[in-house]
C-alpha positions as CSV (number, residue, x, y, z in Angstrom):
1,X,89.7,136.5,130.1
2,X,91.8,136.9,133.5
3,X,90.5,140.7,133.7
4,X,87.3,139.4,133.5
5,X,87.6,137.1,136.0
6,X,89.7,139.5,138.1
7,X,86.6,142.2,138.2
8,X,84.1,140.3,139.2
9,X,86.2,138.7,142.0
10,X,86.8,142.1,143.0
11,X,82.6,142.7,143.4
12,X,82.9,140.1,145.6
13,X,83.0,140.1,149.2
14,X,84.2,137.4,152.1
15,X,81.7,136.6,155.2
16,X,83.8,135.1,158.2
17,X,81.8,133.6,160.8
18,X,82.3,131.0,164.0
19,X,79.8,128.6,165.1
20,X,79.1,125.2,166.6
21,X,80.5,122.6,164.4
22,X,77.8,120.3,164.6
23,X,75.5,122.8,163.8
24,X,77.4,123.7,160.8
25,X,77.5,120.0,159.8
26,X,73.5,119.3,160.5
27,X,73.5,122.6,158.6
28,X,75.2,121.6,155.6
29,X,73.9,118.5,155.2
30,X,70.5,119.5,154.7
31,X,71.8,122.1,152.5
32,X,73.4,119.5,150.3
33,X,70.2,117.5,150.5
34,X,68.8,120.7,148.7
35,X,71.0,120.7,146.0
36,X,72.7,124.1,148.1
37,X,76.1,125.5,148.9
38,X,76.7,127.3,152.0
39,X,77.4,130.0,150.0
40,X,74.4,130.0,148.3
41,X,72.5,129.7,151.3
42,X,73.8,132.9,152.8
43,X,73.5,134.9,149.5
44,X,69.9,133.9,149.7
45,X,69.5,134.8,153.2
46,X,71.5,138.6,153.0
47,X,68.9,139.0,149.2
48,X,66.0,138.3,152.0
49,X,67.4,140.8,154.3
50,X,67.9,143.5,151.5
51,X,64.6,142.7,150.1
52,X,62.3,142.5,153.3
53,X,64.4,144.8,155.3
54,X,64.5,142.9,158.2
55,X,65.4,140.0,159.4
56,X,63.6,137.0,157.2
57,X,62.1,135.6,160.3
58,X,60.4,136.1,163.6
59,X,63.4,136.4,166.5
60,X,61.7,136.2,169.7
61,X,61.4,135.9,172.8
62,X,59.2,133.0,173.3
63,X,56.0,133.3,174.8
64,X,54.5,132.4,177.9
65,X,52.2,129.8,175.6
66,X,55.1,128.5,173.6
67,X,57.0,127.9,176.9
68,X,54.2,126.0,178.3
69,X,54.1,124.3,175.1
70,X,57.3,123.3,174.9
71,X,57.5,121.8,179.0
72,X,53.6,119.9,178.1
73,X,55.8,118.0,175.1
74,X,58.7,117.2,177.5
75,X,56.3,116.1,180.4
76,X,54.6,113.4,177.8
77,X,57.7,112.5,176.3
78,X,58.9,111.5,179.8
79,X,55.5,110.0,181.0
80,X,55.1,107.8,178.5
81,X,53.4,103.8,179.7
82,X,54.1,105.4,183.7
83,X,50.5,105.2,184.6
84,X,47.8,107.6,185.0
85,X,48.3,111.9,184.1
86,X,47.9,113.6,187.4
87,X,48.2,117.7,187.8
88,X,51.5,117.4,188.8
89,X,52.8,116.1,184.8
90,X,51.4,119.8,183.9
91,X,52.5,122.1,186.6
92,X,52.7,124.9,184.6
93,X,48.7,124.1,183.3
94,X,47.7,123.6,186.8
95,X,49.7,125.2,189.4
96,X,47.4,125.4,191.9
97,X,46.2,121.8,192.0
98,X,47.4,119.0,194.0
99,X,50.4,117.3,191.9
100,X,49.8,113.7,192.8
101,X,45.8,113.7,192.3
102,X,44.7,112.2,189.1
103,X,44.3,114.6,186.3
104,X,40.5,114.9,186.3
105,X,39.5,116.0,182.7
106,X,35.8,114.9,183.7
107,X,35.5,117.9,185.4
108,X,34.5,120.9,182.3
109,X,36.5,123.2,184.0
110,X,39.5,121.1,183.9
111,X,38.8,120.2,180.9
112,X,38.6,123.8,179.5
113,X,41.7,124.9,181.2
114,X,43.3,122.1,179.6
115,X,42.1,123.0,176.0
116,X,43.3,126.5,176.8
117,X,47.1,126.0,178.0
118,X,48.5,123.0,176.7
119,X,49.5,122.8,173.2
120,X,47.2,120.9,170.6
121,X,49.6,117.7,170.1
122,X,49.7,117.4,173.8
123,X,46.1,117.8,173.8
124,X,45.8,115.3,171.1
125,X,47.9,112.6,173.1
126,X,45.3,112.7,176.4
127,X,41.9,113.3,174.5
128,X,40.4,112.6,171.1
129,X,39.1,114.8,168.7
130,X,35.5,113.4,168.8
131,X,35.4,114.1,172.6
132,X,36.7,117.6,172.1
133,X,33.5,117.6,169.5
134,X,31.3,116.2,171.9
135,X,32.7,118.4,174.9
136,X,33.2,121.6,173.2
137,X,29.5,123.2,173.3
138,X,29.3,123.0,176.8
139,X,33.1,124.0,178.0
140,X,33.6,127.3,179.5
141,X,36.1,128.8,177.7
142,X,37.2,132.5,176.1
143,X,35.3,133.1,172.3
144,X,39.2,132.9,170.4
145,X,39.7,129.6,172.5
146,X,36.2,128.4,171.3
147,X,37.1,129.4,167.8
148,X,40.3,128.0,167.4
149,X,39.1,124.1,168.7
150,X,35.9,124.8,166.6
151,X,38.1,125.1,163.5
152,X,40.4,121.7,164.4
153,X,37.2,120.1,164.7
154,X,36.1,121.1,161.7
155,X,39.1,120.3,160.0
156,X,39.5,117.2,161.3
157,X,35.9,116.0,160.4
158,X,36.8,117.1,157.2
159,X,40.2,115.4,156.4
């Protein structure tokens, strides 16, 4: 019985490994939620590794569109009841407009540009889908543009 035991501790290995606490906590948590030990967790994660050969996931460095996306979430966040948008709330949509003029989505220009750089959920919290429908046809924007707001349309007059 003890041999037993003693040879398949042997086939074992020990991962050490520092990080934040409260990342380990937030971590473990949600693991626990899951029914998961750490252990378990990391097993799973070096079986992906073996398995995929690579990293399970995308590492990155993020994109000029994620970054954008990311600063057009923080700008609403921060906006929030303070009055009308102007260019200024999305400098890095409109860098070359006047900050403290009122952001003019009227114009189909603006409008497109808008559709183009800022991510859908801030998109979503200036505009509503049925004037994107309405709007779309006649924006000038790039054909992958078009397609992607032609399929959230679609998908929202759907569901």
């Amino acid at each position: 019985m003890y041999l037993e035991r003693d040879t398949e501790m042997a086939k074992q290995a020990q991962i050490r490994a520092r990080t934040d606490a409260e990342l380990k906590e937030q971590a473990e948590e949600i693991l626990d939620s899951l029914g998961l030990t750490p252990s378990a967790a990391i097993n799973m994660f070096y079986k992906q590794i073996v398995h995929r050969r690579a990293i399970p996931f995308e590492i990155a460095i993020p994109s000029r569109e994620d970054r954008a996306a990311s600063r057009s979430a923080a700008v609403w966040s921060s906006r929030q009841g303070t009055g009308p948008l102007t260019y200024g709330d999305f400098p890095h949509l409109f860098w070359n407009a006047e900050p403290k003029a009122p952001l003019d989505l009227d114009d189909a220009s603006t409008f497109g540009r808008f559709l183009t750089r800022a991510d859908p959920e801030t998109v979503f919290r200036v505009v509503t889908l049925e004037e994107i429908a309405r709007r779309l046809p006649h924006l000038p924007l790039q054909p992958d543009i078009r397609s992607f707001w032609e399929r959230v349309v679609r998908a929202g007059a759907s569901g």
